[in-house]
N, CA, C and O atoms as a GROMACS GRO file, in nm:
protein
  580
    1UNK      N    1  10.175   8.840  12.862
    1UNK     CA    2  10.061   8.920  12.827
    1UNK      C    3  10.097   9.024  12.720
    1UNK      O    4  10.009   9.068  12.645
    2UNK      N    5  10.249   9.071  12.708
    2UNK     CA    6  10.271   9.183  12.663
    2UNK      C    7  10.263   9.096  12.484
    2UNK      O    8  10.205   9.176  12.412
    3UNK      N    9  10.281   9.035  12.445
    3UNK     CA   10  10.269   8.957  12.339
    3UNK      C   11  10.162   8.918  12.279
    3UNK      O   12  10.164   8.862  12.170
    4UNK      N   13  10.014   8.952  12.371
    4UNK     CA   14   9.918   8.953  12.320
    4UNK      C   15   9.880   9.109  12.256
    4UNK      O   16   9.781   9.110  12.182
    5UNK      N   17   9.942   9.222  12.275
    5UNK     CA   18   9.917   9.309  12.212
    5UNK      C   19   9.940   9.344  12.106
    5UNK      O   20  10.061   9.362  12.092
    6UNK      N   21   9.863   9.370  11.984
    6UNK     CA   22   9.890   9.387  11.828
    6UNK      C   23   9.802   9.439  11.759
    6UNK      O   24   9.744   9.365  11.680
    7UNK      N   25   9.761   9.585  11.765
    7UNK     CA   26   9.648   9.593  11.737
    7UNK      C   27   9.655   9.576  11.530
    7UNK      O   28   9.760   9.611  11.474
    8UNK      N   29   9.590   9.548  11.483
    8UNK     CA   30   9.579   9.526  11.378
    8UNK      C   31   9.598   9.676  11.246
    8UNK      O   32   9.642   9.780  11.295
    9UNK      N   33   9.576   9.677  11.147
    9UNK     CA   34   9.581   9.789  11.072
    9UNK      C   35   9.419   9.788  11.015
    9UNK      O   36   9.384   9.700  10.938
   10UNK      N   37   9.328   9.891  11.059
   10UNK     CA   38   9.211   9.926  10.987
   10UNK      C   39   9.196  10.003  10.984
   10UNK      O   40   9.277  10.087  11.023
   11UNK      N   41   9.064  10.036  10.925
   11UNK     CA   42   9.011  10.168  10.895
   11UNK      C   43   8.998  10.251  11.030
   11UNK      O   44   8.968  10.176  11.123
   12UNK      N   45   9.010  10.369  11.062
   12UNK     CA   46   9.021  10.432  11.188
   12UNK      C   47   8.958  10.568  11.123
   12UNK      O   48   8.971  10.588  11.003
   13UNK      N   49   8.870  10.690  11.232
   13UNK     CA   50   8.853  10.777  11.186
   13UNK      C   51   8.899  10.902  11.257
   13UNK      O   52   8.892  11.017  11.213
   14UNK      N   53   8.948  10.860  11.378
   14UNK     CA   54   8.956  10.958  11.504
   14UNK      C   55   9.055  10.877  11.566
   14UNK      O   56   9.022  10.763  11.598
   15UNK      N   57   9.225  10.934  11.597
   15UNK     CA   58   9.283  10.903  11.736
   15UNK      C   59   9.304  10.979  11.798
   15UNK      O   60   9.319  11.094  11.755
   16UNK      N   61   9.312  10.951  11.911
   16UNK     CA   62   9.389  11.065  12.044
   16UNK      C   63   9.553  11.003  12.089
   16UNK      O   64   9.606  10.892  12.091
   17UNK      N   65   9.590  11.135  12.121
   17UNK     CA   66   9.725  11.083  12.136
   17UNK      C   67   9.758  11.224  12.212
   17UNK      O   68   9.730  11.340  12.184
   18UNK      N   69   9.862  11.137  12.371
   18UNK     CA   70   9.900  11.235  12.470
   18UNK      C   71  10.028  11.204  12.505
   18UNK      O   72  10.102  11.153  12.420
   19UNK      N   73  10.062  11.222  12.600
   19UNK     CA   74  10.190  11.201  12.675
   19UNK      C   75  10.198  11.247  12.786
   19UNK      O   76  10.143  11.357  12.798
   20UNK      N   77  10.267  11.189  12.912
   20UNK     CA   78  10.249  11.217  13.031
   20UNK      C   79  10.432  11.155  13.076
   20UNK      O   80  10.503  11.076  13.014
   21UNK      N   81  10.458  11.228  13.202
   21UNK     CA   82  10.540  11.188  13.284
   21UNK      C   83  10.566  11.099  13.353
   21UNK      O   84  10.491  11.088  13.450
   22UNK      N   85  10.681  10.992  13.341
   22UNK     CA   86  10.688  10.870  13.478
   22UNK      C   87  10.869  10.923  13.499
   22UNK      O   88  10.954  10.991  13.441
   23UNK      N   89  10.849  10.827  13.637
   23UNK     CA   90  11.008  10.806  13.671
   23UNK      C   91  11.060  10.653  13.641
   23UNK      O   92  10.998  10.557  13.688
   24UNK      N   93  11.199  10.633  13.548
   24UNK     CA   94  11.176  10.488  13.551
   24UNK      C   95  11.372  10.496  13.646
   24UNK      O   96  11.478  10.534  13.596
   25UNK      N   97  11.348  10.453  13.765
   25UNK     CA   98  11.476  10.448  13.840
   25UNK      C   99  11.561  10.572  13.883
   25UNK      O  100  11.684  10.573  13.891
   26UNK      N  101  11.473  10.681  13.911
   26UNK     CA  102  11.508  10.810  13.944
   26UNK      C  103  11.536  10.901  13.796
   26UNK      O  104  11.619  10.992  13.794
   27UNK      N  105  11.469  10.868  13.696
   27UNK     CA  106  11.518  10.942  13.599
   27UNK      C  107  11.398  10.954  13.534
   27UNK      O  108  11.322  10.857  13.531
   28UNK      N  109  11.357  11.091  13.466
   28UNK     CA  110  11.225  11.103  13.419
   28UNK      C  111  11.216  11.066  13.247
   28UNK      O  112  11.295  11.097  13.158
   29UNK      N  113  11.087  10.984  13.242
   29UNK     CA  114  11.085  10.919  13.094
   29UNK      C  115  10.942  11.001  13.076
   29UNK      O  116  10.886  11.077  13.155
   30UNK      N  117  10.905  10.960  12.948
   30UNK     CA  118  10.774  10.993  12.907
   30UNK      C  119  10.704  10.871  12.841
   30UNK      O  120  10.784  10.791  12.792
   31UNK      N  121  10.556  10.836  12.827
   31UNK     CA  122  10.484  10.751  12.816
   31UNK      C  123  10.363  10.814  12.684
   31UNK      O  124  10.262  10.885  12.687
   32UNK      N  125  10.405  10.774  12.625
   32UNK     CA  126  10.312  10.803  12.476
   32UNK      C  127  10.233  10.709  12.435
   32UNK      O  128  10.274  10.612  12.370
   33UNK      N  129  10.052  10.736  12.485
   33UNK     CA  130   9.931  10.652  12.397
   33UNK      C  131   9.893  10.667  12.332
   33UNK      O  132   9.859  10.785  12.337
   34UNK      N  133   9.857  10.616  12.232
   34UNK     CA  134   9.717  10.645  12.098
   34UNK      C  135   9.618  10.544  12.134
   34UNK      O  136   9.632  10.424  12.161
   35UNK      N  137   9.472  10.648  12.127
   35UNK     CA  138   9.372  10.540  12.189
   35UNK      C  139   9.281  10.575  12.049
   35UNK      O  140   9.268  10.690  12.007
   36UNK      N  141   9.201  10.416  11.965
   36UNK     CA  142   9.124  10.485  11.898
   36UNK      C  143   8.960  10.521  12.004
   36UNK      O  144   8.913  10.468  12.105
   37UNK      N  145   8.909  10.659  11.896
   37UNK     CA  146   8.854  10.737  11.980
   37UNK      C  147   8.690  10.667  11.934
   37UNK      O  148   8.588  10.708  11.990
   38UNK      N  149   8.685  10.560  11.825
   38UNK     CA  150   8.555  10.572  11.855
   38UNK      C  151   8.533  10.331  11.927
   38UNK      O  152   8.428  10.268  11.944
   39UNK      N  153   8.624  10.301  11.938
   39UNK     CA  154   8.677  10.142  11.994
   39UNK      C  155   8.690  10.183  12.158
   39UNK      O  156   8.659  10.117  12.258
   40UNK      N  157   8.738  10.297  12.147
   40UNK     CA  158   8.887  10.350  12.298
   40UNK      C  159   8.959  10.218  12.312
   40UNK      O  160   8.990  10.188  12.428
   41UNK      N  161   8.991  10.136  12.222
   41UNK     CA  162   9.105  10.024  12.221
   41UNK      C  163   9.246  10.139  12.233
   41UNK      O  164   9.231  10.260  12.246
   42UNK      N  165   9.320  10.100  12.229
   42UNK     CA  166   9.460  10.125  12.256
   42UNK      C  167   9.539  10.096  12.148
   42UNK      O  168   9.552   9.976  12.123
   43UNK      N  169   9.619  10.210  12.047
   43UNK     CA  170   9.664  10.164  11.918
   43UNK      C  171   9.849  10.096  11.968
   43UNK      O  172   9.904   9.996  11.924
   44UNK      N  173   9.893  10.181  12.053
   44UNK     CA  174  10.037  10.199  12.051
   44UNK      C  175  10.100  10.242  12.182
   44UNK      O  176  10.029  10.313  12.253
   45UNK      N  177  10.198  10.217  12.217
   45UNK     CA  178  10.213  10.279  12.338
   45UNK      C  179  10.361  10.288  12.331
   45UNK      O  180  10.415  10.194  12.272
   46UNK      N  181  10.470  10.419  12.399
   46UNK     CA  182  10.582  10.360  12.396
   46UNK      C  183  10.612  10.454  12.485
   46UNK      O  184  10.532  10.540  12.520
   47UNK      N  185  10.771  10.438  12.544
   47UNK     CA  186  10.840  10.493  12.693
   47UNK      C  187  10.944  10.613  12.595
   47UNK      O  188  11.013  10.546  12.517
   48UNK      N  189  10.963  10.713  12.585
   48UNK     CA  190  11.114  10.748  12.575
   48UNK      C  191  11.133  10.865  12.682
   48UNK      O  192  11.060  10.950  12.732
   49UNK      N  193  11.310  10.817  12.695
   49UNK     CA  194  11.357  10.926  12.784
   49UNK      C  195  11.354  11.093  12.740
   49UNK      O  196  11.421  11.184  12.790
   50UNK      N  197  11.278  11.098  12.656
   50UNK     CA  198  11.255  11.272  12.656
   50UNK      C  199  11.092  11.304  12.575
   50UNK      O  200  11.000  11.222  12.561
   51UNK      N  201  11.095  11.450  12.532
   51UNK     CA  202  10.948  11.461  12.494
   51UNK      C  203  11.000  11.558  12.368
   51UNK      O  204  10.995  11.679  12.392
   52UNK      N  205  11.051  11.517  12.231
   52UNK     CA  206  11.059  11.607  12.164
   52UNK      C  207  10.998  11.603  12.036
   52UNK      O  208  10.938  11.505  11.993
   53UNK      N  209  11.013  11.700  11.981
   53UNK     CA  210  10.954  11.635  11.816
   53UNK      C  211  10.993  11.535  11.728
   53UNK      O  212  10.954  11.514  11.614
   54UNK      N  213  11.097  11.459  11.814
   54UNK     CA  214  11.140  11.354  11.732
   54UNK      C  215  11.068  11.229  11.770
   54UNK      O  216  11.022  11.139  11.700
   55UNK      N  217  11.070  11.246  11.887
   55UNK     CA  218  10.998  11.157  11.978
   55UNK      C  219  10.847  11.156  11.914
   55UNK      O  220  10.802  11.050  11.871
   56UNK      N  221  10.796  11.234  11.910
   56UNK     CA  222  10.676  11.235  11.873
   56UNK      C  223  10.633  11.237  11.731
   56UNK      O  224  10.516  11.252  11.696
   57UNK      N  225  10.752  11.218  11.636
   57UNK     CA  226  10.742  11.182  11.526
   57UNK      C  227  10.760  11.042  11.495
   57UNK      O  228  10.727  10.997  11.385
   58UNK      N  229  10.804  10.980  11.575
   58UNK     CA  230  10.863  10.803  11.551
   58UNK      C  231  10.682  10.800  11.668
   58UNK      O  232  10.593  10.748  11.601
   59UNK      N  233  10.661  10.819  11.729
   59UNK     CA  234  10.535  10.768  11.824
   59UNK      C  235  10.477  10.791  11.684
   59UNK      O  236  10.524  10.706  11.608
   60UNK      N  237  10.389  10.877  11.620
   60UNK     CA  238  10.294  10.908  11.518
   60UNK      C  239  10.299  10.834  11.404
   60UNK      O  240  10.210  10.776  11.341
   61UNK      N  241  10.432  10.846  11.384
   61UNK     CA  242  10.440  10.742  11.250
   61UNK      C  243  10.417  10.552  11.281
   61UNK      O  244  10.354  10.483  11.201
   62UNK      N  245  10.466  10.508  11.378
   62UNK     CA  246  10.403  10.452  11.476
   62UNK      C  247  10.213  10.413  11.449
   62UNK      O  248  10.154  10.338  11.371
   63UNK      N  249  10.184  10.475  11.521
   63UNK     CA  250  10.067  10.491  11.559
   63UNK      C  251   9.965  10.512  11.408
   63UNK      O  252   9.853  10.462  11.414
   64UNK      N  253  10.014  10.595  11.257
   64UNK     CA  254   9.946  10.580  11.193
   64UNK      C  255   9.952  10.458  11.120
   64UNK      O  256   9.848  10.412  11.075
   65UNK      N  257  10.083  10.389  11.099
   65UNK     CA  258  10.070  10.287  11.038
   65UNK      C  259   9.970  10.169  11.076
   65UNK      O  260   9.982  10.067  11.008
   66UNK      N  261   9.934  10.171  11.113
   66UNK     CA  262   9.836  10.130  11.236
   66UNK      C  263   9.625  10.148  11.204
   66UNK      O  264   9.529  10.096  11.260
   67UNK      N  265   9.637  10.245  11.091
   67UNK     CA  266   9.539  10.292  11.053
   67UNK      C  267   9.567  10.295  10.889
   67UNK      O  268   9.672  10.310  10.826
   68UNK      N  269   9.411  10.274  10.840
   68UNK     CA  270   9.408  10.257  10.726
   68UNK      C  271   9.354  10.411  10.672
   68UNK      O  272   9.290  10.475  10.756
   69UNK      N  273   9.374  10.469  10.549
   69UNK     CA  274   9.309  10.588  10.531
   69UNK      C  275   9.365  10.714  10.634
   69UNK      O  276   9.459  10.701  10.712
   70UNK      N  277   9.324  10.776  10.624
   70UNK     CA  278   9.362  10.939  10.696
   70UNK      C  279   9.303  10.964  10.842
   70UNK      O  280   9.255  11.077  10.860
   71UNK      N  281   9.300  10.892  10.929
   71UNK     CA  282   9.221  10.943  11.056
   71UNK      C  283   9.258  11.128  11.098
   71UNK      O  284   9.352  11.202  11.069
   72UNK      N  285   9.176  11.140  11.149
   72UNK     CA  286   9.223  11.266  11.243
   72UNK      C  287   9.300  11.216  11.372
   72UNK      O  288   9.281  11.110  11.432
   73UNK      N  289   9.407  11.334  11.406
   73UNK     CA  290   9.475  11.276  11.478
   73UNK      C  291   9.416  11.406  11.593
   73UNK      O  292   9.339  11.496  11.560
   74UNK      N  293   9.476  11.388  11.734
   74UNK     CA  294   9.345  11.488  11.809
   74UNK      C  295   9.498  11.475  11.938
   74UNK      O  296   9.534  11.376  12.001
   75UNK      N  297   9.555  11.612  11.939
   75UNK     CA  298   9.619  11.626  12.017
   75UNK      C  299   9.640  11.698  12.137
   75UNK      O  300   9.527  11.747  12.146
   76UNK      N  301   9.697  11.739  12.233
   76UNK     CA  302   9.694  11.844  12.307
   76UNK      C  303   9.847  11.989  12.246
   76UNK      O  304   9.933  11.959  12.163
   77UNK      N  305   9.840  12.090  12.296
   77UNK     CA  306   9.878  12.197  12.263
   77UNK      C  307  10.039  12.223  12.244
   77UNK      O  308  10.102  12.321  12.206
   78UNK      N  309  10.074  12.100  12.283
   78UNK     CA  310  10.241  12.083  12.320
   78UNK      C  311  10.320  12.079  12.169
   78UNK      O  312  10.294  12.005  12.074
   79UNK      N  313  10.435  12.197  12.182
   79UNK     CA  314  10.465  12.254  12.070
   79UNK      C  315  10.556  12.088  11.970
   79UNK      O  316  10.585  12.072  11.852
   80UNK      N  317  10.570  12.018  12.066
   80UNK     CA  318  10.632  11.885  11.995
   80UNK      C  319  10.570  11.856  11.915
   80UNK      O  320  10.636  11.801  11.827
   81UNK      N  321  10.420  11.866  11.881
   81UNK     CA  322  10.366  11.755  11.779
   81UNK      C  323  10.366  11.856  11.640
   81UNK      O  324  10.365  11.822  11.522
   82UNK      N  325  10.368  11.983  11.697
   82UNK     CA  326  10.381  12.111  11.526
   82UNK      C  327  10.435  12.038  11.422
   82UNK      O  328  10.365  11.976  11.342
   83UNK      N  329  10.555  12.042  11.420
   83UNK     CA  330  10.679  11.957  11.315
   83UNK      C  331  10.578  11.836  11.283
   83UNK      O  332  10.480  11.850  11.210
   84UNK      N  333  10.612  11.719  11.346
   84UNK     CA  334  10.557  11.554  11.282
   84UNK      C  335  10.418  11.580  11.243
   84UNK      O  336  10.370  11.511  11.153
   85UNK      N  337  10.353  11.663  11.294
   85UNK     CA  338  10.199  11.683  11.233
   85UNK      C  339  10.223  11.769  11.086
   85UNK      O  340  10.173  11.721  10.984
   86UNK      N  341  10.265  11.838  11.080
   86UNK     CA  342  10.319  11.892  10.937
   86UNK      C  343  10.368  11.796  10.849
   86UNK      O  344  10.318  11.772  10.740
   87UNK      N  345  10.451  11.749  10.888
   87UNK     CA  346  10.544  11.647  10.818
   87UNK      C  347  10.474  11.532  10.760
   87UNK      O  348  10.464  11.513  10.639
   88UNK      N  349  10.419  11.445  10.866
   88UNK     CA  350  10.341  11.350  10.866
   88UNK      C  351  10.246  11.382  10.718
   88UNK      O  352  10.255  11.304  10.623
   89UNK      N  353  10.163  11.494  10.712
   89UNK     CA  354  10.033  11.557  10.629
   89UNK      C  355   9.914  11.457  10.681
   89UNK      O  356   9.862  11.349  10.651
   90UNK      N  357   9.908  11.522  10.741
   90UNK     CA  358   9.807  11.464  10.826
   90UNK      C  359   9.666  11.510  10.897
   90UNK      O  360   9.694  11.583  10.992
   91UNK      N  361   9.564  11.497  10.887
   91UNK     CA  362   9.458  11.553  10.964
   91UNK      C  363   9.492  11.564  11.082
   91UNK      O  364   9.563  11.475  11.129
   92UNK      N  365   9.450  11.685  11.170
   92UNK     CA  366   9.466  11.733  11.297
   92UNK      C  367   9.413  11.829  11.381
   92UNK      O  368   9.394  11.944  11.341
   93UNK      N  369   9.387  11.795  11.490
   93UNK     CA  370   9.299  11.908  11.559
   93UNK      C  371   9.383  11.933  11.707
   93UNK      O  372   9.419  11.835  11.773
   94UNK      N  373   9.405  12.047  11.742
   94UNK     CA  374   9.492  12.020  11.847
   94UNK      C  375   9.411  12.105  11.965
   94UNK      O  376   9.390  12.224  11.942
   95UNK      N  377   9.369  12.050  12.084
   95UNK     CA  378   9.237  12.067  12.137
   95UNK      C  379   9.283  12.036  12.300
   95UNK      O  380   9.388  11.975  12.316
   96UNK      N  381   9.209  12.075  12.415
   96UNK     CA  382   9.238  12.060  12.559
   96UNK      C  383   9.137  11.943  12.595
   96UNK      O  384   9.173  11.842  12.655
   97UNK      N  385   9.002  11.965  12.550
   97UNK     CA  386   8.905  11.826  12.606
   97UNK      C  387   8.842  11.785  12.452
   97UNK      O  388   8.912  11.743  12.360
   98UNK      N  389   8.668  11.810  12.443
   98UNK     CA  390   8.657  11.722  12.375
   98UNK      C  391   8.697  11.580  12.329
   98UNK      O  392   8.724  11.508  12.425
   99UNK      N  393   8.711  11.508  12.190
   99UNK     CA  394   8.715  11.382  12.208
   99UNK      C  395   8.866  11.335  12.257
   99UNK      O  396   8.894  11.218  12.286
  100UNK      N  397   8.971  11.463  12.262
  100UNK     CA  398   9.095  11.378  12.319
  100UNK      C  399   9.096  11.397  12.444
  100UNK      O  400   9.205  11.412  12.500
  101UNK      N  401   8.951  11.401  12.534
  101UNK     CA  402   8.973  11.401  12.665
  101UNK      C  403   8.971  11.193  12.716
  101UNK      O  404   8.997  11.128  12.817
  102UNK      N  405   8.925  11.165  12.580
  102UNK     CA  406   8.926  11.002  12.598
  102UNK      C  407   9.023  10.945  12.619
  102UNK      O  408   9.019  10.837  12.678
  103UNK      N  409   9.152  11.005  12.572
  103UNK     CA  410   9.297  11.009  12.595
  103UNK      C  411   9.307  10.983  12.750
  103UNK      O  412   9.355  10.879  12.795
  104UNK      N  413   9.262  11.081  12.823
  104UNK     CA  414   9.283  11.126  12.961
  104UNK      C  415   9.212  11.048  13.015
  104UNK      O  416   9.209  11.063  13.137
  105UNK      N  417   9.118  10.928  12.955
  105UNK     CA  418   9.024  10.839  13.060
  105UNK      C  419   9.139  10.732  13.064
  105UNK      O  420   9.143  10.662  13.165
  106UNK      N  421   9.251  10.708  12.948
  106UNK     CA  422   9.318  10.568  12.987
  106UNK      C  423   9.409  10.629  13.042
  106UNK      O  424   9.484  10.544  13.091
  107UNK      N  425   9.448  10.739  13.064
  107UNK     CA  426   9.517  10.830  13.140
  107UNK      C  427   9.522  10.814  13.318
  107UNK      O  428   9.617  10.812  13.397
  108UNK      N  429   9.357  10.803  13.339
  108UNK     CA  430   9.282  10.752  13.491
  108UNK      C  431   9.325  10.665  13.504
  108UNK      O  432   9.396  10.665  13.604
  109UNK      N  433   9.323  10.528  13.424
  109UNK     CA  434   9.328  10.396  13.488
  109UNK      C  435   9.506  10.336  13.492
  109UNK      O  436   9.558  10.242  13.553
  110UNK      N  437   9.556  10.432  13.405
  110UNK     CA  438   9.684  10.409  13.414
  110UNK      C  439   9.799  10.496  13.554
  110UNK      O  440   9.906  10.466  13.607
  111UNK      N  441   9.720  10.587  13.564
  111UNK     CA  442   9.764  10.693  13.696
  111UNK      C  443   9.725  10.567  13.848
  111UNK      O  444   9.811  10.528  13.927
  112UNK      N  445   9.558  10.523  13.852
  112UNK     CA  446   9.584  10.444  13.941
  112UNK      C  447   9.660  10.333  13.958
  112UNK      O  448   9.707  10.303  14.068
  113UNK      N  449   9.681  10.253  13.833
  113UNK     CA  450   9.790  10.195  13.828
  113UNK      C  451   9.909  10.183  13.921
  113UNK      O  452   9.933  10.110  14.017
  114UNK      N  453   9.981  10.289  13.856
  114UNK     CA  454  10.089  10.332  13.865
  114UNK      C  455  10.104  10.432  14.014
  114UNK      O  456  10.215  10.471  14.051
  115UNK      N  457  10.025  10.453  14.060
  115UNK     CA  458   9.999  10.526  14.224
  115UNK      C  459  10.020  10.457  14.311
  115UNK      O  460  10.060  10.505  14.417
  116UNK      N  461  10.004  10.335  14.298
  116UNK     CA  462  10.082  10.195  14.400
  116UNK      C  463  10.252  10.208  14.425
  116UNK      O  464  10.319  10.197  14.528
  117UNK      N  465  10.293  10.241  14.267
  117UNK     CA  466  10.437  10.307  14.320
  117UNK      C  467  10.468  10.442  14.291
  117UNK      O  468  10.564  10.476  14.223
  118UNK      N  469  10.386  10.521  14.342
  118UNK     CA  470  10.442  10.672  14.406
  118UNK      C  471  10.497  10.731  14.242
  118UNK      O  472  10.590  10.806  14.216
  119UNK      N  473  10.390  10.659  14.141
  119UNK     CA  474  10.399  10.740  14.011
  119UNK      C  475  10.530  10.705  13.895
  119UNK      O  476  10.548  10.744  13.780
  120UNK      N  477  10.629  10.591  14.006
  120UNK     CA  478  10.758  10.555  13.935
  120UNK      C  479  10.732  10.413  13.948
  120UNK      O  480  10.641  10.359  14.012
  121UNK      N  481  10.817  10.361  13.880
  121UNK     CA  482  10.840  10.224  13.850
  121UNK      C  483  10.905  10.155  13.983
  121UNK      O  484  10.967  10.219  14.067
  122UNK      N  485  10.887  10.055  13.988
  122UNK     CA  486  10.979   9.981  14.079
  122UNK      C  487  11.116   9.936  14.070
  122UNK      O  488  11.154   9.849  13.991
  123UNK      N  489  11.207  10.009  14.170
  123UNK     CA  490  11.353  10.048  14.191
  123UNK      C  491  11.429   9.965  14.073
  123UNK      O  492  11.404   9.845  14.067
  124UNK      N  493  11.501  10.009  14.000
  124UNK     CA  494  11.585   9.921  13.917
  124UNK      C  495  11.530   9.885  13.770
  124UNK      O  496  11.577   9.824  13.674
  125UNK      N  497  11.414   9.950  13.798
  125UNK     CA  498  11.324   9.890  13.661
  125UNK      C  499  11.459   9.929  13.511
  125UNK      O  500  11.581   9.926  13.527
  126UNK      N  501  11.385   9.961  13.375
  126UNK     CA  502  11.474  10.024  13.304
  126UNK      C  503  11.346  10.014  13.213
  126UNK      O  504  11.248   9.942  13.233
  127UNK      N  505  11.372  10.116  13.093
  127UNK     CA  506  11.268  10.171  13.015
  127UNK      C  507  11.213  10.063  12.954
  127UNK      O  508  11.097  10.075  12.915
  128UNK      N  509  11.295   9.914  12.931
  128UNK     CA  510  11.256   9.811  12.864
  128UNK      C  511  11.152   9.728  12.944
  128UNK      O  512  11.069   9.643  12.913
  129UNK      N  513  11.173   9.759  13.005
  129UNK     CA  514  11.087   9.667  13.139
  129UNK      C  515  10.955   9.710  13.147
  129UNK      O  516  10.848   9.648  13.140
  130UNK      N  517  10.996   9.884  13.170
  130UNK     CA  518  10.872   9.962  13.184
  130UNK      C  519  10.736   9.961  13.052
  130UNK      O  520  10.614   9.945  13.059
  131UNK      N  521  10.835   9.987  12.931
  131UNK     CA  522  10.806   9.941  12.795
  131UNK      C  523  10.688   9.800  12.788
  131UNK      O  524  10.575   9.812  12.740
  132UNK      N  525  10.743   9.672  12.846
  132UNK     CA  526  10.721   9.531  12.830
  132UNK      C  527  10.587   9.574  12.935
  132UNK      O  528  10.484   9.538  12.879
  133UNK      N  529  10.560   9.631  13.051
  133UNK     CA  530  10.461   9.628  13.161
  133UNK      C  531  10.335   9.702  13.090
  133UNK      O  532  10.216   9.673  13.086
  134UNK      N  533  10.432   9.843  13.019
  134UNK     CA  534  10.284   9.911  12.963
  134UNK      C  535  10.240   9.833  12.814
  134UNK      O  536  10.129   9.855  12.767
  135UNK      N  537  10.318   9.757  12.758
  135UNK     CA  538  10.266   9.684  12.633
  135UNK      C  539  10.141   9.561  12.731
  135UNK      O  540  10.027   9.555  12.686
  136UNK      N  541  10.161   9.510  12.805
  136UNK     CA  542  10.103   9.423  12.896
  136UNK      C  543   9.962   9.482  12.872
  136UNK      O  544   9.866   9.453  12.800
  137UNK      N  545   9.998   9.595  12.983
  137UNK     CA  546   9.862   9.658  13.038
  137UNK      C  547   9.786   9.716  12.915
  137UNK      O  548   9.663   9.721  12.922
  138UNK      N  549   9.859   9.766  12.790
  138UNK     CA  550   9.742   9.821  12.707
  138UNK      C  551   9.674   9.650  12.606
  138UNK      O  552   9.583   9.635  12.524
  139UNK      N  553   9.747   9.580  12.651
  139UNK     CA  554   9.693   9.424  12.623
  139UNK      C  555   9.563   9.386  12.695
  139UNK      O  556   9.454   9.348  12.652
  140UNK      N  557   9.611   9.410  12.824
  140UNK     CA  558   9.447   9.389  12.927
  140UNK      C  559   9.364   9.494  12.891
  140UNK      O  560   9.256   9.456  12.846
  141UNK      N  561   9.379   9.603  12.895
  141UNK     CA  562   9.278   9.720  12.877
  141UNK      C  563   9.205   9.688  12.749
  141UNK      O  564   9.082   9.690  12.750
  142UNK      N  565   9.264   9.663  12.654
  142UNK     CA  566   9.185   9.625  12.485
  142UNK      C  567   9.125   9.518  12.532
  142UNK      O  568   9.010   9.504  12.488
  143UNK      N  569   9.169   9.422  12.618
  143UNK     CA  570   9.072   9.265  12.609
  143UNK      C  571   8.949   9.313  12.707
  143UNK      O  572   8.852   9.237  12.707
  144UNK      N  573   8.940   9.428  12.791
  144UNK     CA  574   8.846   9.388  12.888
  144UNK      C  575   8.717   9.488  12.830
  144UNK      O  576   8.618   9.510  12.899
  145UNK      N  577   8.739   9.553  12.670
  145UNK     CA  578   8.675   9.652  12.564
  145UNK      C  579   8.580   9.569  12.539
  145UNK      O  580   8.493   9.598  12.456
   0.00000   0.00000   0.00000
């Protein structure tokens, strides 16, 4: 399934993009989406073991190539994205709800998900695995759009 995900490069006018906490084998990773905001398809998704501005500069760059033209990018307040949003030159709005609360709806379906195992992966997993499951799932989520 994870091989059906690819989202294409078009015109885009609006993404959201968050990050949230998992455990992958007793060790805490982070989970980075870009959803476009006016499809709510799913641009990108990736696992890393920390949350920094580097991290969130390889996710963004990522995630714009991905888009044609200048979208706005629509973040939450977390001092990581300052730097790559500068850098990047990039449109940006950095906001608690509004449209990057759409963020937080694939946010829902991925929390229930993932609440079957107590918010972590299953024992032994490893970020690649975890990686290959959430490329999967943002595969189903775009097909069922």
């Amino acid at each position: 399934m994870k091989d059906l995900f690819e989202p294409g490069c078009r015109d885009r006018r609006e993404v959201a993009v968050d990050e949230t906490k998992i455990e992958i084998d007793g060790d805490e990773h982070y989970v980075w989406p870009a959803v476009d905001c006016e499809t709510l398809k799913e641009l990108a998704v990736e696992v890393s073991p920390g949350r920094s501005s580097l991290d969130a500069l390889l996710f963004l760059k990522d995630v714009l190539e991905r888009c044609r033209g200048r979208p706005l990018v629509r973040t939450d307040r977390g001092p990581w994205y300052d730097w790559p949003l500068e850098l990047l030159d990039c449109e940006y709005e950095r906001e608690t709800w509004g449209n990057r609360s759409l963020i937080e709806a694939w946010f829902g379906i991925f929390t229930y998900r993932t609440r079957r195992f107590y918010h972590r992966f299953p024992y032994q997993s490893t970020a690649s695995s975890a990686r290959s499951w959430l490329t999967a799932f943002a595969a189903l989520h775009n097909a069922t759009l």
